[in-house]
C-alpha atoms as an extended CHARMM CRD file, in Angstrom:
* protein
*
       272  EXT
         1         1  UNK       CA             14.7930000000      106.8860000000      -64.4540000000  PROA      1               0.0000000000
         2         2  UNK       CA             19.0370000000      106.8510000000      -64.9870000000  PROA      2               0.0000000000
         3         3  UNK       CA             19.1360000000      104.3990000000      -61.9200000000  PROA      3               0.0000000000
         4         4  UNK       CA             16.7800000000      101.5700000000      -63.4880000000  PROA      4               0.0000000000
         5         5  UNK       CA             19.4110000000       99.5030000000      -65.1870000000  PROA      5               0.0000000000
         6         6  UNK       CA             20.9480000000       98.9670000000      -61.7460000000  PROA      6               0.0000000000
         7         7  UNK       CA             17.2430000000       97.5650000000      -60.6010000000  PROA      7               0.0000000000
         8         8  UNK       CA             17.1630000000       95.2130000000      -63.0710000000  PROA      8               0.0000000000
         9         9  UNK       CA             20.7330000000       93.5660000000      -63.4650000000  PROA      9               0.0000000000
        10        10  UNK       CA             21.2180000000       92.2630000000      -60.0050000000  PROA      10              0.0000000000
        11        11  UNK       CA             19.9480000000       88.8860000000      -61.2340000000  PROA      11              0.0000000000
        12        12  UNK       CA             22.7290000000       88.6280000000      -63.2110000000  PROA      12              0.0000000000
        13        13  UNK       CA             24.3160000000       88.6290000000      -59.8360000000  PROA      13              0.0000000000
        14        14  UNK       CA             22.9560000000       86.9300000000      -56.9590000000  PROA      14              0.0000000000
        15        15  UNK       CA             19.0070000000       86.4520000000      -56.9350000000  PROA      15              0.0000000000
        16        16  UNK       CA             18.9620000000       82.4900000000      -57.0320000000  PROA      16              0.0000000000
        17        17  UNK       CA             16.2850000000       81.4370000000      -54.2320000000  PROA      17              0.0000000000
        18        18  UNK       CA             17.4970000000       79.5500000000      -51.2400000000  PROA      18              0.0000000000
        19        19  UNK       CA             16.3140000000       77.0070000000      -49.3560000000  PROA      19              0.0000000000
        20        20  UNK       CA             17.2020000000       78.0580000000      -45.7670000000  PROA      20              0.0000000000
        21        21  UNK       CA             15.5990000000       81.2870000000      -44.7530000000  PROA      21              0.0000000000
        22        22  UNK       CA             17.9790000000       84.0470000000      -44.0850000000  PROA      22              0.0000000000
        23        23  UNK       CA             18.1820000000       87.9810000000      -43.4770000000  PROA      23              0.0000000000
        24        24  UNK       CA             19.7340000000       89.3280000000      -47.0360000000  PROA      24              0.0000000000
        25        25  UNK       CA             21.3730000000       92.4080000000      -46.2730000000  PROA      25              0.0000000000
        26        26  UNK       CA             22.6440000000       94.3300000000      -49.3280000000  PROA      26              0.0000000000
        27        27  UNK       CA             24.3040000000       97.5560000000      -48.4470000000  PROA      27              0.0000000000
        28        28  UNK       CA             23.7160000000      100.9150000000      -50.1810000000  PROA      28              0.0000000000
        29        29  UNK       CA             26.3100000000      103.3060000000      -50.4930000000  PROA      29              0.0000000000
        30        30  UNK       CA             27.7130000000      106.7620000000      -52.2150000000  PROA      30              0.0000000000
        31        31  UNK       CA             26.3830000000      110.4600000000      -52.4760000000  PROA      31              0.0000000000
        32        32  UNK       CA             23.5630000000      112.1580000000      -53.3580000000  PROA      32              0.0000000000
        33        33  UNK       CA             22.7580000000      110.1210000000      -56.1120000000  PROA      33              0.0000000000
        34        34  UNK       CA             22.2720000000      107.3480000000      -53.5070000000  PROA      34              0.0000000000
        35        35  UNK       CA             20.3330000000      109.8030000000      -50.5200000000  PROA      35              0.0000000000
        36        36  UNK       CA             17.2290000000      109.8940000000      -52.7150000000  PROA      36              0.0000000000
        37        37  UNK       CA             16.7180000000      113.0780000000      -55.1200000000  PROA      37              0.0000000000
        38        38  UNK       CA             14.2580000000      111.5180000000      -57.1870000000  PROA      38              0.0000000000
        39        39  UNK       CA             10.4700000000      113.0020000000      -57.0210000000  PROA      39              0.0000000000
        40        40  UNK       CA              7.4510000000      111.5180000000      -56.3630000000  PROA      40              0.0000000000
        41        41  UNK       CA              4.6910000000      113.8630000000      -57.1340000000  PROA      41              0.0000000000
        42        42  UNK       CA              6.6420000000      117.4610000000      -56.8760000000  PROA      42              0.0000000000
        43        43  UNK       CA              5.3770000000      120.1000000000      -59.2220000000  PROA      43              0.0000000000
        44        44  UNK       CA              6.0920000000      123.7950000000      -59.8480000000  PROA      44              0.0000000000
        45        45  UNK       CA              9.4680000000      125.7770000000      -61.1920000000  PROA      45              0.0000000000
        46        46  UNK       CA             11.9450000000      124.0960000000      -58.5060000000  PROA      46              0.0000000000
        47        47  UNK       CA             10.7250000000      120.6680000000      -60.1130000000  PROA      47              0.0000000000
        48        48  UNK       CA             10.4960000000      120.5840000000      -63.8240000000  PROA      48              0.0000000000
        49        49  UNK       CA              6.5830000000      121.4720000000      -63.6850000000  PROA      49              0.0000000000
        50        50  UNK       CA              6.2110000000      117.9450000000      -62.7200000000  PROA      50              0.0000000000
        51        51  UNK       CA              8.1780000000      116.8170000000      -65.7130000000  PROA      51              0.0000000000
        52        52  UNK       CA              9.8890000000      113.3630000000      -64.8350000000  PROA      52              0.0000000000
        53        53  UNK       CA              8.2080000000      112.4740000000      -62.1870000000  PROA      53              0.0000000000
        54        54  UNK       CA              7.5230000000      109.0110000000      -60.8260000000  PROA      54              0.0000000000
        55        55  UNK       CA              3.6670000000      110.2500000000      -61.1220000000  PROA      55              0.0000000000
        56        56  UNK       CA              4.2040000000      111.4530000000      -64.1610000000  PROA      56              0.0000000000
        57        57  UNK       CA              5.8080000000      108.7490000000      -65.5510000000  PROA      57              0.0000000000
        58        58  UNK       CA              3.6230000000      106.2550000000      -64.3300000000  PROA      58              0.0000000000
        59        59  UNK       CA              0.9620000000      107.9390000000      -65.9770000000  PROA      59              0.0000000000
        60        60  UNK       CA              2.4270000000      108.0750000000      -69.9130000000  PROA      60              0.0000000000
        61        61  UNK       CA              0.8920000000      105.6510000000      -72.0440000000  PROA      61              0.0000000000
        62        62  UNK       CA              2.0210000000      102.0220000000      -71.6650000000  PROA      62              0.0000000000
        63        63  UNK       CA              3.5860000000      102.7460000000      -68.0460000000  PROA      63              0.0000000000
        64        64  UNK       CA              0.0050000000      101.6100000000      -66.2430000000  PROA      64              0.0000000000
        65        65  UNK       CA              1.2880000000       98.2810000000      -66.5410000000  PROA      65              0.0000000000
        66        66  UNK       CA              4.9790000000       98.2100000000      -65.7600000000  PROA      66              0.0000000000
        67        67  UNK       CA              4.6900000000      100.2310000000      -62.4650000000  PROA      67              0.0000000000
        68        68  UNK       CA              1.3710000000       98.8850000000      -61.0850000000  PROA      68              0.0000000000
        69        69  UNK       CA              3.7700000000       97.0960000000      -58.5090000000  PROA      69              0.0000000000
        70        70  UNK       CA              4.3830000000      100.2880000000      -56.8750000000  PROA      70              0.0000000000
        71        71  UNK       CA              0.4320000000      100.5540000000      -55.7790000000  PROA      71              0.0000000000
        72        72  UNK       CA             -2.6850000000       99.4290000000      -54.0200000000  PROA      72              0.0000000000
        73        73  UNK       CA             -5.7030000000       98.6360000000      -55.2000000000  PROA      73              0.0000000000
        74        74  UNK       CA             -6.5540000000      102.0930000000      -53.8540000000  PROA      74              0.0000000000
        75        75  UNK       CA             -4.0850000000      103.9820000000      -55.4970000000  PROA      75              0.0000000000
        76        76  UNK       CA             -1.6550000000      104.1670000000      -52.1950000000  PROA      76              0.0000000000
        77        77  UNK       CA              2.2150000000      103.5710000000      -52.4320000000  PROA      77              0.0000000000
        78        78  UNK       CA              2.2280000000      100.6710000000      -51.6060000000  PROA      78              0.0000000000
        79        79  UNK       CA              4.4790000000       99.4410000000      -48.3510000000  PROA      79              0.0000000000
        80        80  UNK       CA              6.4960000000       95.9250000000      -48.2820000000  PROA      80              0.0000000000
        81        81  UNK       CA              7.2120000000       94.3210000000      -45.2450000000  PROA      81              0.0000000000
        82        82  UNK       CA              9.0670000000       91.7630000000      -46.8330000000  PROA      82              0.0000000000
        83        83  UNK       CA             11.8310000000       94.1470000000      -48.0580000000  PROA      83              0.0000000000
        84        84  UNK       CA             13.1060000000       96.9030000000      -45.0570000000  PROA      84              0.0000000000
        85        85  UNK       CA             15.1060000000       99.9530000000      -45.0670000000  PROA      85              0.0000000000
        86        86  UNK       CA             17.0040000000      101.6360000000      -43.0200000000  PROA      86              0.0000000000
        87        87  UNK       CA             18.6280000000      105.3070000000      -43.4670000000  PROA      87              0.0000000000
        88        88  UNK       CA             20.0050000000      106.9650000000      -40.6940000000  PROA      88              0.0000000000
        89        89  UNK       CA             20.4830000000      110.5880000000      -42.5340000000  PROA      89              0.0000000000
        90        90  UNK       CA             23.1040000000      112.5110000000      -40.8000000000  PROA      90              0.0000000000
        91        91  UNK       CA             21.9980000000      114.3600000000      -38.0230000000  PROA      91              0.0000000000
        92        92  UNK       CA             18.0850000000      114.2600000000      -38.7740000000  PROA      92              0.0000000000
        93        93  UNK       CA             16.0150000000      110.7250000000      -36.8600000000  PROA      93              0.0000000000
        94        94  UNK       CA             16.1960000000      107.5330000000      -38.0880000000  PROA      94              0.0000000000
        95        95  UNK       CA             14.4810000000      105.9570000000      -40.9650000000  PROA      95              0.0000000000
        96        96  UNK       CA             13.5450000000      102.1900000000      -40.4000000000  PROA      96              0.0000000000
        97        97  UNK       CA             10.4570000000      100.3160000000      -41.7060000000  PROA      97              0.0000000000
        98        98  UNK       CA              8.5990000000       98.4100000000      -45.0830000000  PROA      98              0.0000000000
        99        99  UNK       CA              9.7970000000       99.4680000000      -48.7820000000  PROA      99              0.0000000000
       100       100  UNK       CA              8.3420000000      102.6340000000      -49.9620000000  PROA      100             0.0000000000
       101       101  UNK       CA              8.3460000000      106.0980000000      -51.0170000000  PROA      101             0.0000000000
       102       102  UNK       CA             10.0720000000      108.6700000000      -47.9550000000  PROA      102             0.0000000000
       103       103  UNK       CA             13.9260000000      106.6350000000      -47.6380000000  PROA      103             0.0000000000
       104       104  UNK       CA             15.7370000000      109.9730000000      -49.0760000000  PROA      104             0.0000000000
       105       105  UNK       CA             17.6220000000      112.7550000000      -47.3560000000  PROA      105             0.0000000000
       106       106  UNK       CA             14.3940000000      115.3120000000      -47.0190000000  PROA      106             0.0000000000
       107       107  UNK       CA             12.5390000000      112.2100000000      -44.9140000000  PROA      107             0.0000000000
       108       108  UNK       CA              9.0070000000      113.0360000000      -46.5820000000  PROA      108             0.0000000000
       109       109  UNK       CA              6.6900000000      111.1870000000      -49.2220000000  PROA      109             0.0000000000
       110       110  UNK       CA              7.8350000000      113.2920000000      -52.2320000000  PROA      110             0.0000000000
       111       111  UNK       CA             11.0060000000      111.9200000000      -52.8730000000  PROA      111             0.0000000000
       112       112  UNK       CA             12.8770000000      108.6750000000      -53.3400000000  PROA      112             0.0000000000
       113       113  UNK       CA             16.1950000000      106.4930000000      -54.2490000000  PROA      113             0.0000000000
       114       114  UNK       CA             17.6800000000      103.9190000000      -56.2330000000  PROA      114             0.0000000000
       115       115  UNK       CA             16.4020000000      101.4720000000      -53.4240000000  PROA      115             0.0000000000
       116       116  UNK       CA             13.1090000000      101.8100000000      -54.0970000000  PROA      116             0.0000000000
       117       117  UNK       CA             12.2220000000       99.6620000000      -57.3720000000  PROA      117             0.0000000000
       118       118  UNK       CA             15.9420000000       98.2690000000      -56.0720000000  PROA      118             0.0000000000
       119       119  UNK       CA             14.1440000000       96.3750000000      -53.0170000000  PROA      119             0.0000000000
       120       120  UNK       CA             10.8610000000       95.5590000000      -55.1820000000  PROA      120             0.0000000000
       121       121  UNK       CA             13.4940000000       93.6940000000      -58.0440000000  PROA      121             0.0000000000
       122       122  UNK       CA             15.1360000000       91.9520000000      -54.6190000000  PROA      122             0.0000000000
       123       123  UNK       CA             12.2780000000       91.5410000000      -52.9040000000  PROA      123             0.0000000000
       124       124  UNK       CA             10.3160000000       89.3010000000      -55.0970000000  PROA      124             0.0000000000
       125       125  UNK       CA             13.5850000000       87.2500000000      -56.2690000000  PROA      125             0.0000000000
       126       126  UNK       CA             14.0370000000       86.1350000000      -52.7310000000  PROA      126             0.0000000000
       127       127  UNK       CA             11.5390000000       84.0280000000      -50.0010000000  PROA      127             0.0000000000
       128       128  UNK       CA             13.9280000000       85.6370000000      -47.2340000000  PROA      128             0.0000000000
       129       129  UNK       CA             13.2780000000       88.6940000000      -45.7810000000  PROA      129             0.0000000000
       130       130  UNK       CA             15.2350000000       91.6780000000      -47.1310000000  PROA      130             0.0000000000
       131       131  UNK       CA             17.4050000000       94.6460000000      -45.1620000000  PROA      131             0.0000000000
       132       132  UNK       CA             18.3500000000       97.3630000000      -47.6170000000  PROA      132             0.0000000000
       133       133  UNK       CA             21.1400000000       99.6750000000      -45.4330000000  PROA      133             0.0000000000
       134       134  UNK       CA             21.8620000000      102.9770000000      -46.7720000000  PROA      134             0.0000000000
       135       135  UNK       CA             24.5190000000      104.9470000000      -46.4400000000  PROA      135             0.0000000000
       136       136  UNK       CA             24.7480000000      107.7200000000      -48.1710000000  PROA      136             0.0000000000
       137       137  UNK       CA             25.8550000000      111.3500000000      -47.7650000000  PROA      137             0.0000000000
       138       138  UNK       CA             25.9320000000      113.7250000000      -50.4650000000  PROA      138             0.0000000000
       139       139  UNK       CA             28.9450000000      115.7980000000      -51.7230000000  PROA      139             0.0000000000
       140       140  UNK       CA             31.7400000000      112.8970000000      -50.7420000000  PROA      140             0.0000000000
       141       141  UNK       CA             34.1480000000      111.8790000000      -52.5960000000  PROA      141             0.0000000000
       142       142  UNK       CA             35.9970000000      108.7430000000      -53.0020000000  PROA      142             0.0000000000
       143       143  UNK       CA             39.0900000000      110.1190000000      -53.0170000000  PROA      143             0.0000000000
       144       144  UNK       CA             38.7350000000      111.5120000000      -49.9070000000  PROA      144             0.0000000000
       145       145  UNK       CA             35.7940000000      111.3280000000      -47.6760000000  PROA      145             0.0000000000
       146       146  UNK       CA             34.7460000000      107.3800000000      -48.4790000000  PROA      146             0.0000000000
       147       147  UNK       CA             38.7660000000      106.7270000000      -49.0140000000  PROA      147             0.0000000000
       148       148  UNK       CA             38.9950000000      102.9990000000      -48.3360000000  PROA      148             0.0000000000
       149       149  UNK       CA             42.2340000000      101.9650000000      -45.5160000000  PROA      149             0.0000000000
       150       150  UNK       CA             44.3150000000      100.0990000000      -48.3860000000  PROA      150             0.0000000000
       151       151  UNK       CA             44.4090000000      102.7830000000      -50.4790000000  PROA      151             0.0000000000
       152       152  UNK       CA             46.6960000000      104.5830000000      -48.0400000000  PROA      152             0.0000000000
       153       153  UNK       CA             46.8710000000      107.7980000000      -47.2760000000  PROA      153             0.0000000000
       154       154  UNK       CA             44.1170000000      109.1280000000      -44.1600000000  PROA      154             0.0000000000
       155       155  UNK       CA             41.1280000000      106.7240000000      -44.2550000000  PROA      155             0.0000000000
       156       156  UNK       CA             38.0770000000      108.3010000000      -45.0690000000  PROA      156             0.0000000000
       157       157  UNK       CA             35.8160000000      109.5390000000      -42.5320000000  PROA      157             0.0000000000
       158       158  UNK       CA             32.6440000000      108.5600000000      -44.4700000000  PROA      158             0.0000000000
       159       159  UNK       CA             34.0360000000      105.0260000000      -45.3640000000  PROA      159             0.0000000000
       160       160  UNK       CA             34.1680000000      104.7060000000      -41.3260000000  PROA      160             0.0000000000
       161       161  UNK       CA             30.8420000000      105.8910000000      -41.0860000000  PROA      161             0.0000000000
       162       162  UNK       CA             29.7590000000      103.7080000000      -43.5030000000  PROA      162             0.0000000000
       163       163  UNK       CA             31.1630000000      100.7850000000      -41.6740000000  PROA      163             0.0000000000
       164       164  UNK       CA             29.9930000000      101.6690000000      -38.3310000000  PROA      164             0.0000000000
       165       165  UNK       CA             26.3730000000      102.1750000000      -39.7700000000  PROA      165             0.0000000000
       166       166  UNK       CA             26.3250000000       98.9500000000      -40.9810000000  PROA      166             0.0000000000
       167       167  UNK       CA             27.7060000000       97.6400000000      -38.0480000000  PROA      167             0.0000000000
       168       168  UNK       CA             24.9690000000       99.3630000000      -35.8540000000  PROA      168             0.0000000000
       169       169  UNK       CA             22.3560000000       98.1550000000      -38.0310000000  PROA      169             0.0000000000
       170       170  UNK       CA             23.0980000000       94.7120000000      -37.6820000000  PROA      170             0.0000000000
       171       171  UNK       CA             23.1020000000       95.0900000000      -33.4390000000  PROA      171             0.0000000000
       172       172  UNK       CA             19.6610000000       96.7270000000      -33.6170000000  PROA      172             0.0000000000
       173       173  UNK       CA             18.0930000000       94.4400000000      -35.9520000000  PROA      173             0.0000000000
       174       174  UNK       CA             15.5290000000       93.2910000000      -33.1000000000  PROA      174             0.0000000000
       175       175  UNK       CA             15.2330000000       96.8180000000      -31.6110000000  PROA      175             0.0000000000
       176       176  UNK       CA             14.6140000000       98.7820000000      -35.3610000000  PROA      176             0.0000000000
       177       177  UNK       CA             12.4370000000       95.8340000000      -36.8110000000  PROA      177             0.0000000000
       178       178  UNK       CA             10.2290000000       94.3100000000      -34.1750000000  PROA      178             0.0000000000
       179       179  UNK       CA              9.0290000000       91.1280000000      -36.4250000000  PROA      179             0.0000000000
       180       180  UNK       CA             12.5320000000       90.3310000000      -37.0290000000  PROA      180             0.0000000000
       181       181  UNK       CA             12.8670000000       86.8420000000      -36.2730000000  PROA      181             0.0000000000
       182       182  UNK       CA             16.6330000000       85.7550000000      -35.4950000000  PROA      182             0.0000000000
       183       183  UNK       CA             16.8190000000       84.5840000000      -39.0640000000  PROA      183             0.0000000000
       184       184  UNK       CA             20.6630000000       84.3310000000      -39.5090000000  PROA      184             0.0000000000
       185       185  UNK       CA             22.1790000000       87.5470000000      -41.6440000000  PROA      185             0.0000000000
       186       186  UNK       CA             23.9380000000       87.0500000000      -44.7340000000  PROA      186             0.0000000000
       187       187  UNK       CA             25.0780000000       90.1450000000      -46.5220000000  PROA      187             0.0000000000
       188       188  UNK       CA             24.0740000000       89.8930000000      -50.2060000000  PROA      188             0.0000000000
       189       189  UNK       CA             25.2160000000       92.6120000000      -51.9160000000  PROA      189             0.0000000000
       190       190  UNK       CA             26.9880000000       96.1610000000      -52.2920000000  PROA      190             0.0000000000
       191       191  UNK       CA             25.3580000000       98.8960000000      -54.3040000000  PROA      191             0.0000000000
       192       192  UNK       CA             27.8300000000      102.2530000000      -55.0590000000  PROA      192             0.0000000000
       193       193  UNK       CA             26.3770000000      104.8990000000      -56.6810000000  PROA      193             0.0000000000
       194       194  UNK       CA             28.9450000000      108.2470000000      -56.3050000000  PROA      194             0.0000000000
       195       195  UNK       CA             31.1800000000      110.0560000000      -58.4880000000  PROA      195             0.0000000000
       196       196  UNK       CA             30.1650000000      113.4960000000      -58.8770000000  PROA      196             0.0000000000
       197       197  UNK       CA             32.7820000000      115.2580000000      -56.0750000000  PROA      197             0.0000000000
       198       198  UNK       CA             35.7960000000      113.2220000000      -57.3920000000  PROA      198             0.0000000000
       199       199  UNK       CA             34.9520000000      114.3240000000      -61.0010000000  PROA      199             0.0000000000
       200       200  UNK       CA             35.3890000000      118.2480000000      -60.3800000000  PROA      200             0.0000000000
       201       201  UNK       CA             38.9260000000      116.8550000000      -58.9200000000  PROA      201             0.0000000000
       202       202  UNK       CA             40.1130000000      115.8900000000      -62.3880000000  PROA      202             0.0000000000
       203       203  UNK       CA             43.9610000000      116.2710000000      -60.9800000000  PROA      203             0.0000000000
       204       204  UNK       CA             43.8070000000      113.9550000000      -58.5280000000  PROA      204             0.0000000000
       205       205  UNK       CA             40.8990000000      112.4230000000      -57.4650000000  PROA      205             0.0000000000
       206       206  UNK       CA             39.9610000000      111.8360000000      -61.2700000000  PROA      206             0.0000000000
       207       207  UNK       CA             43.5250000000      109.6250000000      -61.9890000000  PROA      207             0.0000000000
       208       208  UNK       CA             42.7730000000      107.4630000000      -58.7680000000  PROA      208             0.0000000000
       209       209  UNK       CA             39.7510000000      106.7030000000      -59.1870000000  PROA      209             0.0000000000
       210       210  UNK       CA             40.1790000000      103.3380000000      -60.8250000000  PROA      210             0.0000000000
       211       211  UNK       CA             42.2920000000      101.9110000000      -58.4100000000  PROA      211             0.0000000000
       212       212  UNK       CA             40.6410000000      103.4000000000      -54.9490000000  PROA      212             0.0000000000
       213       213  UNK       CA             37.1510000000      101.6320000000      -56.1150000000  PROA      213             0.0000000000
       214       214  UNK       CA             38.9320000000       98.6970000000      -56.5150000000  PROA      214             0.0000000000
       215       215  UNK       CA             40.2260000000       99.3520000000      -52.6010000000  PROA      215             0.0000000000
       216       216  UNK       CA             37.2580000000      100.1850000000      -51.6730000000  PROA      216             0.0000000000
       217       217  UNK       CA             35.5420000000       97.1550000000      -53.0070000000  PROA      217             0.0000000000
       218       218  UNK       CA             38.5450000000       95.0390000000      -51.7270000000  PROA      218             0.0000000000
       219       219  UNK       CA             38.3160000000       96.4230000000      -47.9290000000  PROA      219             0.0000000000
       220       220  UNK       CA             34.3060000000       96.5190000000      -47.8150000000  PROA      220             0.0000000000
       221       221  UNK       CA             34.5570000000       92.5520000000      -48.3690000000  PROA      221             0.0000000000
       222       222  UNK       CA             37.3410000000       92.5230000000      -45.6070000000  PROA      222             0.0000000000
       223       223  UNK       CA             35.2850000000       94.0800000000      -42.8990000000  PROA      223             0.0000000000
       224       224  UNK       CA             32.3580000000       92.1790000000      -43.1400000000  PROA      224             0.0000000000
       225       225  UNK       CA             34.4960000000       88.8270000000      -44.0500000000  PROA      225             0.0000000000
       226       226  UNK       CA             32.7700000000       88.3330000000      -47.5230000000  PROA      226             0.0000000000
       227       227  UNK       CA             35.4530000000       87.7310000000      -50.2550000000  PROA      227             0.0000000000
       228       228  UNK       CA             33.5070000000       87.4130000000      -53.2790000000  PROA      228             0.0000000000
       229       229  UNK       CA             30.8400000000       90.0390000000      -51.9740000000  PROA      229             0.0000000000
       230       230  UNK       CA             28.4900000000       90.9080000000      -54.8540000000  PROA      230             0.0000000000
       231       231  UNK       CA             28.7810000000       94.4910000000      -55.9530000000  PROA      231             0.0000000000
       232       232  UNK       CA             27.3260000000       96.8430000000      -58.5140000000  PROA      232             0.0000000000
       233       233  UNK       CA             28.8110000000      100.1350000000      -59.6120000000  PROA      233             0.0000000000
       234       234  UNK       CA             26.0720000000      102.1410000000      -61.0970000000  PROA      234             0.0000000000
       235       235  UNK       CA             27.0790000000      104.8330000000      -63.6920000000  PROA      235             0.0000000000
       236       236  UNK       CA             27.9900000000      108.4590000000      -62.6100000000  PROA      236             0.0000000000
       237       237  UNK       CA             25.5190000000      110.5050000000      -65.5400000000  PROA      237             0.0000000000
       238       238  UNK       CA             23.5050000000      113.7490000000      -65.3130000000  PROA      238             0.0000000000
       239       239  UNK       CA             23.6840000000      116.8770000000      -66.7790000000  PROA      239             0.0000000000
       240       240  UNK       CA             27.3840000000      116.6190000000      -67.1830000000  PROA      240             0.0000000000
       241       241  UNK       CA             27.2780000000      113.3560000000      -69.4610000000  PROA      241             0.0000000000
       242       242  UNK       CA             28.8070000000      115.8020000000      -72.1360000000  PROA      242             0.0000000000
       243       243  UNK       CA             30.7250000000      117.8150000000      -70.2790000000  PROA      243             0.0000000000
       244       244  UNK       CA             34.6580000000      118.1120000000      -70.1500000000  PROA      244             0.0000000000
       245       245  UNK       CA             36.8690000000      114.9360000000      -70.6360000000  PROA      245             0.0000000000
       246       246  UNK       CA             37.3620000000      114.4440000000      -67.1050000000  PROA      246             0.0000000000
       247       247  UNK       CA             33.3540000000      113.1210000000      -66.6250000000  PROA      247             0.0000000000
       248       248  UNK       CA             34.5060000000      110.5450000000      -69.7530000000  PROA      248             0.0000000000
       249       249  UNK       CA             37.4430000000      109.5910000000      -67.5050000000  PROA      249             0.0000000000
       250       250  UNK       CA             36.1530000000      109.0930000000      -64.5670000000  PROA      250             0.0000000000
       251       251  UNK       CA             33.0150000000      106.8210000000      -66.3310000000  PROA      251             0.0000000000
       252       252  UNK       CA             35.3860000000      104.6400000000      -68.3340000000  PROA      252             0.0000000000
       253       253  UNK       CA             37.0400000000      104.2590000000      -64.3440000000  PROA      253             0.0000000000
       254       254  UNK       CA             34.2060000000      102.6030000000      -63.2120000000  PROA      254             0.0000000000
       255       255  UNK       CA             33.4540000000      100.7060000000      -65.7230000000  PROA      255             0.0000000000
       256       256  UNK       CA             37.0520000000       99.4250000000      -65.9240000000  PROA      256             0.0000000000
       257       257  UNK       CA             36.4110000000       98.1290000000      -62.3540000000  PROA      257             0.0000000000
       258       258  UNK       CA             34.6500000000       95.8480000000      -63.0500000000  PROA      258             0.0000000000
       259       259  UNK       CA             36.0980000000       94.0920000000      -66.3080000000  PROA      259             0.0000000000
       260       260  UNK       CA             39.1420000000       93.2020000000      -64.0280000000  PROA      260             0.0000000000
       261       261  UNK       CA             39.6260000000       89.3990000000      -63.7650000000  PROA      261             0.0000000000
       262       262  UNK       CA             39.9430000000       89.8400000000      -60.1080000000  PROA      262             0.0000000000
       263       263  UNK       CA             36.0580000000       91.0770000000      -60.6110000000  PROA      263             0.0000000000
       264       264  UNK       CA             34.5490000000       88.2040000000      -62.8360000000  PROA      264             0.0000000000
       265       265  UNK       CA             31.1380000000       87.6700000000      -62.3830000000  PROA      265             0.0000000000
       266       266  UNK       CA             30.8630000000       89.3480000000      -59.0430000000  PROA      266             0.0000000000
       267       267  UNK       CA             31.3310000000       93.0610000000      -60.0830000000  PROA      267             0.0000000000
       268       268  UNK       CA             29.0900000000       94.7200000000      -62.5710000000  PROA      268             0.0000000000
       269       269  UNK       CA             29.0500000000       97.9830000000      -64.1760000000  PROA      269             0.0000000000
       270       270  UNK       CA             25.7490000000       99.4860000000      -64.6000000000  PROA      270             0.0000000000
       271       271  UNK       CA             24.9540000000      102.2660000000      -67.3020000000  PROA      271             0.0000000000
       272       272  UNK       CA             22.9510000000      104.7760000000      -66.3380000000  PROA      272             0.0000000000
C-alpha cells in the first residue's frame, strides 16, 4: 500500500519508550489521502474486482505472516485499545474508539487510512496509551483551505478546523474515551498527507508550496507550544506520478521540506 513507508519510518523519529506513562497524541492531517480510501474487502467494477485489497493482499503468498497483526485468532479485525482514534468527519457522527478497520470518511468496515498499520507501528513502540486525531477533509488545498496564519494572506478555514478539532479532542478526552485515565498528554507527532488540490494549481499554489508547508509546520508547533514537534510529510503519488511537470514540482516541494537545516532530524519525507 503507497502509505506503508510512512508506517514504518516514524522510529526514525520519536518511538524511544518512556518511563513515565503519558497520553501520546500524534495528529493526522491533509485530504483524502488522509480520510481513508483504502479497501478492506470491496469487490466488483467500482473496486478493481477486489484487486489491491487489504484482503487480497493479505492473502498473496508470503503476506500470512507480515499482516497476521491485523487479526484474531478467529479471523476478526482485530481492535486495540491501547492505540485510539478519533475522526470527527464533517457533518456525519463522531468516530471515537480502539484501532481498527471503519476510521475513513464512508464510517463502515470496508475501508481504511494511513492510521491504521500507522497506530499498530506506534502502538507497540510505546507502553503509553496512544490518541491518533484525524483531521482530514478531502479536496483542500494547502494553498488555500489548510493555509497556515504566517504564510499571510486569509488563514485557511480548514487549518482552523484543524486546530479547533484538536483542541476539542483534547477537552473531551474523559467524555470520548471512558478508560482514559488523567495520564498527562504529550503530543508526539504530526502526520500530513495532501497535495493533490494544490497540484492542479500549478500557477500558484504549485510555486508556494515549499514555503507554506514550511508555515504550516512552523505555526502547527506554535499552537500547541511544541517547537521541535515531530512531523512526517508523506509523498503525494497516484495515478498522476507521471503526469505533467507540475506533479514532479510539487513532490520535489515536499521533499525539500524536510532537508532544510531548520528541519534536521525532526522532519521526514516519506516516499510513497
Amino acid at each position: 500500500m503507497r502509505f506503508a513507508p510512512i508506517l514504518l519510518c516514524w522510529s526514525v523519529l520519536c518511538l524511544a519508550a518512556e518511563p513515565a506513562r503519558k497520553l501520546k497524541v500524534f495528529i493526522l492531517a491533509g485530504q483524502s489521502n488522509m480520510e481513508g480510501q483504502a479497501v478492506v474487502d470491496l469487490t466488483g467494477r467500482n473496486y478493481n474486482e477486489g484487486k489491491g485489497t487489504l484482503v487480497e493482499v493479505m492473502a498473496r503468498p508470503g503476506s500470512a505472516e507480515r499482516y497476521a497483526h491485523l487479526r484474531d485468532k478467529d479471523g476478526k479485525w482485530v481492535v486495540r485499545q491501547d492505540v485510539w482514534v478519533r475522526y470527527q468527519r464533517e457533518k456525519q457522527p463522531l468516530l471515537a474508539s480502539g484501532l481498527s478497520v471503519g476510521y475513513s470518511v464512508y464510517g463502515d468496515v470496508h475501508h481504511f487510512g494511513p492510521e491504521f498499520q500507522f497506530g499498530h507501528v506506534v502502538g507497540d513502540a510505546y507502553r503509553d496509551q496512544v490518541l491518533l486525531i484525524k483531521t482530514s477533509w478531502g479536496g483542500k488545498s494547502l494553498y488555500r483551505d489548510f493555509r497556515p496564519p504566517s504564510a499571510g494572506g486569509e488563514v485557511g478555514p480548514y487549518y482552523l478546523k484543524m486546530v479547533a478539532e484538536v483542541r476539542e479532542a483534547l477537552a473531551n478526552l474523559k467524555k470520548d474515551f471512558p478508560s482514559y485515565d488523567g495520564s498527562p498528554v504529550e503530543l508526539a507527532g504530526f502526520v500530513w498527507y495532501q497535495g493533490w488540490n494544490d497540484g492542479v494549481n500549478p500557477k500558484t499554489a504549485v510555486p508556494e508550496y515549499e514555503q507554506n508547508l514550511v508555515h504550516l509546520i512552523h505555526d502547527v508547533r506554535k499552537e500547541f507550544g511544541a517547537p521541535k514537534l515531530p512531523v512526517i510529510v508523506g509523498e503525494l503519488t497516484g495515478p498522476w506520478v507521471d503526469a505533467p511537470k507540475e506533479w514532479t514540482a510539487l513532490r520535489k516541494a515536499q521533499a525539500a521540506v524536510a532537508n532544510r537545516p531548520e528541519f534536521k532530524d525532526n522532519v521526514i519525507f516519506v516516499p510513497t
